[in-house]
C-alpha positions as CSV (number, residue, x, y, z in Angstrom):
1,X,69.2,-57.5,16.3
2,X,66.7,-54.7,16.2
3,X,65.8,-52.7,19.2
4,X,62.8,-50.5,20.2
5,X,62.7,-47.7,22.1
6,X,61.1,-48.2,25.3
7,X,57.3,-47.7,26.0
8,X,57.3,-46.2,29.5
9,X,59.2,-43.7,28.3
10,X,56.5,-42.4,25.7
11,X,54.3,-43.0,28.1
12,X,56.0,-40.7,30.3
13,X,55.7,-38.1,27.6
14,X,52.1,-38.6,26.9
15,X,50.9,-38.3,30.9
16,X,53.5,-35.0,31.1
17,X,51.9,-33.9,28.3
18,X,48.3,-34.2,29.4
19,X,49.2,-32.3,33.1
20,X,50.5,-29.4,30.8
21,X,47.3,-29.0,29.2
22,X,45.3,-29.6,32.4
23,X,47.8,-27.2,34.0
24,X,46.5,-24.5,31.5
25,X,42.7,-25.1,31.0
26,X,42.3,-25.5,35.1
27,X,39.5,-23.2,35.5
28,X,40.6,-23.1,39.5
29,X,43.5,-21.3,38.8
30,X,43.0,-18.0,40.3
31,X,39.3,-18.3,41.7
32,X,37.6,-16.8,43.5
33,X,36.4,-18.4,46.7
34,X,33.2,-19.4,46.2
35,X,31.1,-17.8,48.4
36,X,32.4,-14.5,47.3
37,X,31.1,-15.2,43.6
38,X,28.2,-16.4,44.8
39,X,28.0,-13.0,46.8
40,X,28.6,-11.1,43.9
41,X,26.4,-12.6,41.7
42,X,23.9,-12.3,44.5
43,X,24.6,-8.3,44.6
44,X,23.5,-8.0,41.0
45,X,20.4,-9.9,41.7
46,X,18.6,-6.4,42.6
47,X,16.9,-3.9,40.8
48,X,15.6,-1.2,42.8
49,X,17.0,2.4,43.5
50,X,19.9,3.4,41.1
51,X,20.2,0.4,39.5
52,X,17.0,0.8,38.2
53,X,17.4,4.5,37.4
54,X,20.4,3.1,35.1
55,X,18.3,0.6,33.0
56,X,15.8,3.1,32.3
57,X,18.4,5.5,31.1
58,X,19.9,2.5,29.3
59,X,16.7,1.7,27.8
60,X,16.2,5.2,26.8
61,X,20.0,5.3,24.6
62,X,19.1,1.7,22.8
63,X,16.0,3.1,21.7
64,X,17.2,6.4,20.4
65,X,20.1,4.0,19.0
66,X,17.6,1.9,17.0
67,X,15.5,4.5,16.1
68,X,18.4,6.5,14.3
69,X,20.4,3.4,13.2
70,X,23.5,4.1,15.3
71,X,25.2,1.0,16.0
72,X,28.1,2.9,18.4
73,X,25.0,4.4,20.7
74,X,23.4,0.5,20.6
75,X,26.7,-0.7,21.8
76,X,27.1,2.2,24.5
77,X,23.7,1.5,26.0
78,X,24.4,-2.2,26.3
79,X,27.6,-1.3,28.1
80,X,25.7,0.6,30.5
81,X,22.9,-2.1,31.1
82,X,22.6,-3.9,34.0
83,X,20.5,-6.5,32.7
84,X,23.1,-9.8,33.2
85,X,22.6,-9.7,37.0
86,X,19.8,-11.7,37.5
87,X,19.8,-13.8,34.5
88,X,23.1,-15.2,36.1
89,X,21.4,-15.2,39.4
90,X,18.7,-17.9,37.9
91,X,21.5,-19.9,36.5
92,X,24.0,-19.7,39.8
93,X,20.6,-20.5,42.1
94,X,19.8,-24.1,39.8
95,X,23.7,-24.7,40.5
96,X,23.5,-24.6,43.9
97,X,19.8,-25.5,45.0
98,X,19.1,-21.7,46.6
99,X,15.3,-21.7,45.6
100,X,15.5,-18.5,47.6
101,X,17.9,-16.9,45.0
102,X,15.6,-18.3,42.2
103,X,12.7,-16.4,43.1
104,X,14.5,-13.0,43.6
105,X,16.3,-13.3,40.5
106,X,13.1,-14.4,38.5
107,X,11.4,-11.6,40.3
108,X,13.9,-8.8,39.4
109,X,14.4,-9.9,36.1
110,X,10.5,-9.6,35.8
111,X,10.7,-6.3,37.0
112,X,13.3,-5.0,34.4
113,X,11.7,-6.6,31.6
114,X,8.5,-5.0,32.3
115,X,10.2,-1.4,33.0
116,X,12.6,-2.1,30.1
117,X,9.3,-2.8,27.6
118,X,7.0,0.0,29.2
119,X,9.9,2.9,28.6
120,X,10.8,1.5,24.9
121,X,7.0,1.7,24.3
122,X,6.4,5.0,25.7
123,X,9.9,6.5,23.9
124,X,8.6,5.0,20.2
125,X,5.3,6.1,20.9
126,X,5.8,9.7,20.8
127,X,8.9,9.5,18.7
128,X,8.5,11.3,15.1
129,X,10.7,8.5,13.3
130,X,8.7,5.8,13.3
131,X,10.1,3.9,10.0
132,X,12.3,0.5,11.3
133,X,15.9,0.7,10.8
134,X,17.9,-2.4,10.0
135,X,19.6,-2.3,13.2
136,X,15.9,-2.7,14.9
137,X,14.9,-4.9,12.3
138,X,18.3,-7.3,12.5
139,X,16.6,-8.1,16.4
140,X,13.1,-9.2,14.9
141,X,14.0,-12.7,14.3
142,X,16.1,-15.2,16.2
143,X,19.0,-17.5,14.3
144,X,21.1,-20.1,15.6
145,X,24.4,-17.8,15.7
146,X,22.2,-15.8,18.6
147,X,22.0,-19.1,20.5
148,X,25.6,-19.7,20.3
149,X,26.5,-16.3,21.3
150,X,24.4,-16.5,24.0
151,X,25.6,-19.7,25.4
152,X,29.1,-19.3,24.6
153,X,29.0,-15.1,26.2
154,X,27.0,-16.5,29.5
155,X,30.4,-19.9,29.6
156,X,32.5,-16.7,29.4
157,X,30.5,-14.1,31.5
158,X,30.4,-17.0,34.8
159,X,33.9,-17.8,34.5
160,X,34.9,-14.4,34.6
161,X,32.7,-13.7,37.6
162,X,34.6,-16.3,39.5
163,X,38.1,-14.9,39.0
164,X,39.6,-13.2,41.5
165,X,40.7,-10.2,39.7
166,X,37.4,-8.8,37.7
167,X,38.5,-8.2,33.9
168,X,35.7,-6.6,31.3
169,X,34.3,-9.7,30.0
170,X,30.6,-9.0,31.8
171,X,30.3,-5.9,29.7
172,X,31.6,-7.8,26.7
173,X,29.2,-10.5,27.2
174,X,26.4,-7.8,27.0
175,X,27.4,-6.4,23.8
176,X,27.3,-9.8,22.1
177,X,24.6,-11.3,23.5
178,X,22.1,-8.1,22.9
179,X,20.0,-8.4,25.6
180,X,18.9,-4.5,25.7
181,X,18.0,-4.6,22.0
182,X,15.9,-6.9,21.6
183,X,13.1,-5.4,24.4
184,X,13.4,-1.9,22.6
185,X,12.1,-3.6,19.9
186,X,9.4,-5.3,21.5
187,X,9.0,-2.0,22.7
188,X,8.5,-0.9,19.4
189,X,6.3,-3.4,18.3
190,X,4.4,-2.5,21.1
191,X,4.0,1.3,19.9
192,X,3.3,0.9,16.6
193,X,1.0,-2.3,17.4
194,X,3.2,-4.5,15.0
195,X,2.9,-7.8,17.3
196,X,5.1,-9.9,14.5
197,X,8.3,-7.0,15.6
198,X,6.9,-8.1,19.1
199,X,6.9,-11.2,19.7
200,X,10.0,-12.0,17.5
201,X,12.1,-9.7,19.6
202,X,10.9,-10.7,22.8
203,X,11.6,-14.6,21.6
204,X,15.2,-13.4,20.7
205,X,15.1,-11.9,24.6
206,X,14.0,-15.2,25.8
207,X,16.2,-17.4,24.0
208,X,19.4,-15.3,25.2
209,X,18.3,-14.9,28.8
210,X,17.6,-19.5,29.0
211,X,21.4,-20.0,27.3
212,X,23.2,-17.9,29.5
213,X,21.2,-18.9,32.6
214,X,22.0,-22.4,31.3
215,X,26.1,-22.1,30.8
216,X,26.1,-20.4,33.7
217,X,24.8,-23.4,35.8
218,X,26.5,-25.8,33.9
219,X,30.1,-23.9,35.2
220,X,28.4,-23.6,38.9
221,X,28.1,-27.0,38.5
222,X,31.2,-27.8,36.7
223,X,33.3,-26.2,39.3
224,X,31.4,-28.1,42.2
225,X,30.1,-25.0,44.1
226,X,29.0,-25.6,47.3
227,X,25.2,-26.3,47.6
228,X,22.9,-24.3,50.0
229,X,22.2,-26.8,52.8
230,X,19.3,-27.5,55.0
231,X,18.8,-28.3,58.2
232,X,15.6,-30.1,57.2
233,X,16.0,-32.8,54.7
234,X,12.6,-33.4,53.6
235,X,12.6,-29.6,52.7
236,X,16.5,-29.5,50.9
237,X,14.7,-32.6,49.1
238,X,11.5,-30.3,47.8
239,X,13.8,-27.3,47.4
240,X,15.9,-29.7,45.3
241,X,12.6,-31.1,43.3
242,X,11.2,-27.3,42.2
243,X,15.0,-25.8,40.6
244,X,14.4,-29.3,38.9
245,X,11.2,-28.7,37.8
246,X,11.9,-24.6,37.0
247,X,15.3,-26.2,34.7
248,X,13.3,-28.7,33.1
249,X,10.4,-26.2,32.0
250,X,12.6,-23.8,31.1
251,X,15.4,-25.7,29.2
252,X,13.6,-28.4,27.2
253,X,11.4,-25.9,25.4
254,X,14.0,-23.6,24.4
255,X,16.4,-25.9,23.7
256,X,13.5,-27.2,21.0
257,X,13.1,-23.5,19.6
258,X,16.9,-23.6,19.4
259,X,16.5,-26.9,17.0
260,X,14.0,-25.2,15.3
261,X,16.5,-22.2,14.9
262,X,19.0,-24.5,13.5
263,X,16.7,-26.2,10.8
264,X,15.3,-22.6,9.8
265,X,19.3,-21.3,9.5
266,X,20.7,-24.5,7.6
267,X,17.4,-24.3,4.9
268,X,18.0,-20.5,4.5
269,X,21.7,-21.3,4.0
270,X,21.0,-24.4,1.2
271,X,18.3,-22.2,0.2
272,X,20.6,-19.3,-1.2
273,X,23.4,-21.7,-2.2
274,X,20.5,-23.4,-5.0
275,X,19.8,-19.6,-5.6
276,X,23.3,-18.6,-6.2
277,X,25.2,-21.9,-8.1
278,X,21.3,-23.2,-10.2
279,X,19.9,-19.8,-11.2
280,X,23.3,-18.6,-13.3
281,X,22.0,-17.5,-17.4
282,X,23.9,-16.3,-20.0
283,X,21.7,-13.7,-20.9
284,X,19.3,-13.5,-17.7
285,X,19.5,-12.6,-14.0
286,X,18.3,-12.4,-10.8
287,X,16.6,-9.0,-9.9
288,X,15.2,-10.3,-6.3
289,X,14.5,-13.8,-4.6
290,X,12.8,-14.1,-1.6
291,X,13.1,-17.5,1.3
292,X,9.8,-18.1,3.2
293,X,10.3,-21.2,5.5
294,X,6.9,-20.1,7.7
295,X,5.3,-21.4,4.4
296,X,4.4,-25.2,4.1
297,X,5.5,-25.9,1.4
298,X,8.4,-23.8,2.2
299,X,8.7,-21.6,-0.6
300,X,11.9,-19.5,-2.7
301,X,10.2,-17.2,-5.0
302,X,12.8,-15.5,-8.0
303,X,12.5,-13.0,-10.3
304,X,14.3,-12.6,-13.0
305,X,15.1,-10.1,-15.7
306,X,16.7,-10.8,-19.4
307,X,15.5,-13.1,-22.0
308,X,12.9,-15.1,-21.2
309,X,14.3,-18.7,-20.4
310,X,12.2,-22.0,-21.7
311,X,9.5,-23.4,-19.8
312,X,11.9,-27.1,-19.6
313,X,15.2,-25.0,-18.3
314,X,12.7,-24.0,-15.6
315,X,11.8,-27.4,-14.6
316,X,15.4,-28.8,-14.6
317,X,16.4,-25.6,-12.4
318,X,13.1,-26.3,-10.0
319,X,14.2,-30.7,-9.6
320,X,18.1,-29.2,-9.2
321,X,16.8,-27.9,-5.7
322,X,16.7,-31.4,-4.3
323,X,20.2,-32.3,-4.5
324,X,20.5,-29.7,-2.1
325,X,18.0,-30.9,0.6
326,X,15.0,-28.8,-0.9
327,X,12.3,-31.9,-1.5
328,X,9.6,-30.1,0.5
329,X,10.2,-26.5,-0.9
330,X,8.3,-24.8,-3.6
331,X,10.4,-23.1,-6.2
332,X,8.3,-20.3,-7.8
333,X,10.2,-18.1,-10.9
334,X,8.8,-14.9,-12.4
335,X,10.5,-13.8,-15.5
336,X,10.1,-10.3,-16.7
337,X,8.1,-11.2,-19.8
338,X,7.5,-10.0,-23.5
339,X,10.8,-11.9,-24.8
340,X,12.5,-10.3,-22.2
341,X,15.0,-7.6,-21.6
342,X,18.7,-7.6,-22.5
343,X,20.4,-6.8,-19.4
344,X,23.6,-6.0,-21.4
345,X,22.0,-4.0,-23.5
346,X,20.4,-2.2,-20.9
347,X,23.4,-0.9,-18.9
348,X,25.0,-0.4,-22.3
349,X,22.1,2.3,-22.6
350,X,22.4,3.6,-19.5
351,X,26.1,4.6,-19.3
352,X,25.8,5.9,-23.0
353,X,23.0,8.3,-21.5
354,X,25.3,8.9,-18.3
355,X,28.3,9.3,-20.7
356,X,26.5,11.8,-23.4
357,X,25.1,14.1,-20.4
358,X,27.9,14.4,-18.9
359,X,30.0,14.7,-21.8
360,X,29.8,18.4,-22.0
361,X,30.9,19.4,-18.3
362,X,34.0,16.8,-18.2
363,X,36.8,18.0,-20.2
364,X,39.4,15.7,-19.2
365,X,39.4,11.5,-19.3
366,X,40.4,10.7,-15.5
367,X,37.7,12.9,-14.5
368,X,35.2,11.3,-17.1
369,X,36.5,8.0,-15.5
370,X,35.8,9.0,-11.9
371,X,31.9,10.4,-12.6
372,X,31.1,7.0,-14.7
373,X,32.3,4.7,-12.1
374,X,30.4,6.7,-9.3
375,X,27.4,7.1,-11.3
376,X,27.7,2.9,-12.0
377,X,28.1,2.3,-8.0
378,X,25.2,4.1,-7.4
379,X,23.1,2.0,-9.5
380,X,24.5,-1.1,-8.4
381,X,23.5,0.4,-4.7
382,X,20.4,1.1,-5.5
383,X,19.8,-2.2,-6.7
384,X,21.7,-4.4,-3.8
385,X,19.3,-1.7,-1.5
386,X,16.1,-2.7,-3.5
387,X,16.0,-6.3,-1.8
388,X,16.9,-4.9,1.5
389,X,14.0,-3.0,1.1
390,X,11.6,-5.3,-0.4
391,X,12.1,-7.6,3.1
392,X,11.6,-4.6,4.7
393,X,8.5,-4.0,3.1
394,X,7.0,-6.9,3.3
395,X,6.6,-6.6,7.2
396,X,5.6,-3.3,7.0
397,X,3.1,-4.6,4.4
398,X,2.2,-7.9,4.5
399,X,-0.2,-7.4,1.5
400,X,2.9,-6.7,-0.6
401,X,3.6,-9.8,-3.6
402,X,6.2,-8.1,-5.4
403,X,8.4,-5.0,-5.1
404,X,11.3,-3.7,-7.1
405,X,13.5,-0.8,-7.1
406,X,15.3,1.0,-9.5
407,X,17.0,4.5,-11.0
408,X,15.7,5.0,-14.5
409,X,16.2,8.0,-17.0
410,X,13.3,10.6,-17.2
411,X,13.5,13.4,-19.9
412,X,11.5,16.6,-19.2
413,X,10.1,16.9,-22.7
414,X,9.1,21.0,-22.1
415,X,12.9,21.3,-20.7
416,X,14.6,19.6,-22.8
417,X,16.6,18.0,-20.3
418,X,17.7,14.4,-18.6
419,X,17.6,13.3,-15.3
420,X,17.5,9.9,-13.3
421,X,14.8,9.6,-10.8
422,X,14.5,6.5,-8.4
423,X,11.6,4.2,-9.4
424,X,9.8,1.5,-7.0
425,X,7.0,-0.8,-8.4
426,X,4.9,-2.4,-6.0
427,X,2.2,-4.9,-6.8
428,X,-0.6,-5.9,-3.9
429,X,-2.3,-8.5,-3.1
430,X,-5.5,-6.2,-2.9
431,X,-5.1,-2.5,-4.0
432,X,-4.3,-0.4,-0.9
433,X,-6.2,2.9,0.7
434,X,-4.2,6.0,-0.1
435,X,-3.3,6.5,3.4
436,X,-1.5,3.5,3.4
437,X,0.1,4.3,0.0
438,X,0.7,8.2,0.9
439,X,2.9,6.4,4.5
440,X,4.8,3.9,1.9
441,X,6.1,6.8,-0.4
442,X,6.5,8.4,2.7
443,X,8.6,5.7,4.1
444,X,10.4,4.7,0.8
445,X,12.1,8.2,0.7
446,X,12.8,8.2,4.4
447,X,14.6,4.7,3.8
448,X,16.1,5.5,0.2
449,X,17.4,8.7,1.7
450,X,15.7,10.2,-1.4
451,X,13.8,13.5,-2.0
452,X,12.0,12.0,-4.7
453,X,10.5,8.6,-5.4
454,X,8.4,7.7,-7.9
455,X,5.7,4.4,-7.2
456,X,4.2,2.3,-9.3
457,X,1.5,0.3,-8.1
458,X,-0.3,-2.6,-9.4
């Protein structure tokens, strides 16, 4: 006779099991009371006197920050920003029906947008570097990992606020979400009347400021705050009907640009897997590739340098791009042409010139070593820079079709001596005015770090 072993008993287990875990996720356990949170998220509302003194100075710090490329002075400005108060004000007054709280926190948050914008613009304007930086460039366009960030940092930023003992999580939430960033941008596009930097930054400001409003209510409402009452019902009732109006108006939008944000991230993603697994040739490669999905058709655009590939390889590497979710994207490839150019053969060339002119100075084999593989870094640098560059340029220029960037070997004949100089080709849509070729060079050494570049244009 077989026995089993009881079922109460694993029941038992099971329901002590689940009132551990609820034991450690209660987000009551050491909260505040509260009407003290609501107090101090209600103190942060405000933006007047030295608060405001603060964000301008904050402003001030970002923008030198972007305008140099310091990611440690970005970060410090953002910890002295006190941009969080009333965005959590917006999302604590939906959570508990205080239309009064709404207004003030909209209102403030008006007010340091516009004051936050106005001294970014005035700081670029009269600042004498006025080429974009990837730090300022990396807050022109919104992707769906900002989204999460910011609704994830505003979950973490509210239930923070609500404990009783104040850890460093606000400041934490205002490095990750960038808040401060983004409007020194917008400032920037202001400036230098570039209202793509513009309205891309301030879309990034917007999208962060809705998701952490929104976490912020959903844990007001999670936690069952108490709602402001009224004495008049009819009015508690209207009160109720405008936060529901304001969430609705303010929600349902962004959460659409958020869906957008996702399709846009998930296409780039496929997009650069086809790129990377489809486009692999013996004998050929990649120089750039470029993902448009503002096109319709959405469009990748290659170029590639080597032997020139036949035209029915081409057409089973375009049809390969719907078995990864492509079927309304344009594949374009440029080859380099003329039966093409041995890549192999090419680097082959250039470390024998590197090797022979150095050949003299080195006199021993680990130092030989040591000056080819630095001299091969760089060139490998210069060419993981040149598509950097190139998306760079392309919003700098937006009559730009194809760039490229490269170090080649120049001889002075009359010296009798080598050198490598940096090369950039440029081709245009329509041949630019000189000014605007004399700012690209301008801009090309200022980004390359170069004292001399040499341009091509086509």
């Amino acid at each position: 006779m077989t026995s089993n072993p009881p079922k109460p008993r694993k029941r038992n287990q099971f329901i002590r099991f689940l009132l551990y875990l609820k034991d450690r996720f209660d987000l009551h356990e050491g909260k505040e009371d509260e009407l003290e949170t609501i107090e101090y998220v209600r103190k942060n509302v405000d933006f007047k006197g030295a608060n405001l003194w603060i964000l301008i100075f904050a402003i001030f710090v970002a923008s030198v920050g972007l305008n140099v490329n310091s990611t440690a002075v970005i970060i410090g400005a953002m910890l002295i920003s006190p941009l969080m108060g009333p965005i959590m004000g917006i999302g604590m007054a939906a959570g508990i029906n205080d239309f009064e709280l709404l207004k003030r926190s909209l209102r403030n948050l008006g007010v340091a947008v516009f004051i936050s914008i106005l001294t970014s613009t005035i700081y670029f304007y009269f600042s004498p570097l006025d080429g974009p930086q990837s730090e300022l460039l990396a807050r022109t366009e919104p992707t769906v990992w900002d989204v999460l960030i910011a609704l994830f940092g505003g979950l973490a930023g509210i239930v923070a606020g609500s404990r009783k003992e104040k850890s460093n999580a606000i400041p934490g939430v205002a490095i990750a979400t960038a808040l401060m960033p983004p409007l020194c941008t917008a400032g920037y596009g202001l400036a230098t009347f570039n209202f793509y930097y513009f309205f891309g930054a301030f879309y990034l400001f917007f999208i962060n400021s809705v998701f952490i409003s929104l976490s912020t209510y959903l844990i007001v409402r999670f936690m069952k705050y108490p709602k402001k009452e009224f004495l008049d019902h009819k009015k508690e009732k209207q009160v109720q009907t405008y936060i529901t109006i304001f969430t609705i108006i303010t929600i349902v939008p962004s959460i659409y640009l958020a869906y957008g944000i996702v399709l846009r991230s998930i296409w780039e993603e496929q997009a650069k897997r086809y790129v990377k697994i489809e486009m692999v040739f013996p004998r050929t490669q990649i120089l750039n590739s470029d993902f448009d999905y503002s096109t319709e058709p959405r469009r990748i655009q290659v170029n590639l340098i080597g032997e020139e590939l036949d035209s029915d390889l081409i057409e089973i590497t375009k049809e390969k791009a719907k078995e990864y979710g492509l079927d309304q994207t344009e594949v374009v490839i440029h080859q380099s042409g003329n039966g093409g150019t041995d890549l192999n053969v090419l680097r082959s060339d250039i470390l024998k010139d590197l090797y022979e002119r150095n050949e003299q100075v080195i006199q021993d084999k680990d130092q030989r070593i040591a000056i080819l593989e630095n001299e091969v870094a760089n060139y490998a640098q210069v060419r993981a820079l040149g598509g950097e560059i190139a998306q760079e340029a392309k919003i700098n220029h937006p009559n730009l079709r194809k760039f490229t960037l490269n170090r080649s070997l120049v001889t002075d004949l009359e010296k009798k001596k080598a050198d490598t100089l940096l090369v950039a080709y440029a081709e245009f849509v329509s041949k630019p005015p000189r000014a605007e070729r004399d700012k690209f060079i301008e801009w090309l050494k200022l980004r390359t770090k170069s004292d001399t570049v040499a341009l091509i244009l086509y």
